[in-house]
N, C-alpha and C positions, 0 to 999 in steps of 0.2 A: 504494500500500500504506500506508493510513494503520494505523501501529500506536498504542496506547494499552499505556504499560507505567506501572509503578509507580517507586519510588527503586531498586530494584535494577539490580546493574552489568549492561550487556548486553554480550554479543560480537554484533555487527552485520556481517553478512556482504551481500557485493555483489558478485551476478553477471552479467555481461554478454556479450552477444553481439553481432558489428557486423552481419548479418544474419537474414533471417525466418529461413534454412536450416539457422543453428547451434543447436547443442543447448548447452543451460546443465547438464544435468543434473548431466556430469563435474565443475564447476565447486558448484554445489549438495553432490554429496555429499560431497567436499573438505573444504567449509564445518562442514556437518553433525558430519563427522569430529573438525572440529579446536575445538567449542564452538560455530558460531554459533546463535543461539538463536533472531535475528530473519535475515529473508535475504532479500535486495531481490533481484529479477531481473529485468532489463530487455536488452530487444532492440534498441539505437539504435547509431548510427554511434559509434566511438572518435572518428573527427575531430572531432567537435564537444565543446564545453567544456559546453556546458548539457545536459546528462544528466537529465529532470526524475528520476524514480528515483533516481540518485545526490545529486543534490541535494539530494532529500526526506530521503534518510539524512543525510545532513552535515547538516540541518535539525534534525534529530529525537535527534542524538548526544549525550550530555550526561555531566557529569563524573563519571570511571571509567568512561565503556564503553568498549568496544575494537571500531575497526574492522577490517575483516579482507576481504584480497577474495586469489585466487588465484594473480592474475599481476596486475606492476606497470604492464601496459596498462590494466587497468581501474581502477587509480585517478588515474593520470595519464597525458598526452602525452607531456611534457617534465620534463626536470629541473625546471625554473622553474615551473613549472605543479605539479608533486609538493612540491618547497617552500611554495606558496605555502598549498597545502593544509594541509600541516605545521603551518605558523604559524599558520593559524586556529584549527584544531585544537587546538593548546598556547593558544593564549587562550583555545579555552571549555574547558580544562582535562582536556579528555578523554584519557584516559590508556592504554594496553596495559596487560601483565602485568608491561614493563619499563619503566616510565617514560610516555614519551611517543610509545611506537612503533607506527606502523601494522604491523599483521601482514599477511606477505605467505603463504600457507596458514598453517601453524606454523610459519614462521622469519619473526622480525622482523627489519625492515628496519635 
């Protein structure tokens, strides 16, 4: 999903499923619901760390947009693996509605 936006802030939503048989939709209209403008959805394993979809987003995220996914399996594994995210995130500056926070549907983490 290559997007092309402009300076304005985005809510970037990211959905996933760890099989072909799962449905995203619930996860989509969540999204939809709670602001996302752009909305990545991809059907790959949780186990794995390279997500390309996920990654494209974390790619493409730039300072003031707000990521946003529905549950905190699809943005991380692990504690350490959600941190680490965190922290890149806080360096390219990109920001919630509260600071620095990834939104988990509308409650931030």
């Amino acid at each position: 999903m290559n997007v092309k936006r402009g300076t304005e802030i985005t809510v970037c939503g990211y959905a996933r499923a760890s099989t072909i048989g799962q449905e995203l939709e619930a996860q989509v209209q969540m999204l939809e619901q709670n602001g996302a403008s752009v909305i990545y959805k991809e059907k790959f394993t949780g186990t794995k760390t390279g997500r390309p979809l996920f990654n494209e987003l974390l790619n493409v995220l730039k300072e003031g947009d707000t990521p946003m996914v529905t549950k905190l399996d699809c943005f991380a594994r692990s504690a350490s693996q959600g941190s680490d995210l965190i922290k890149d995130l806080i360096s390219k500056e990109v920001k919630g509605r509260r600071g620095a926070d990834i939104e988990v549907g509308y409650h931030p983490i």
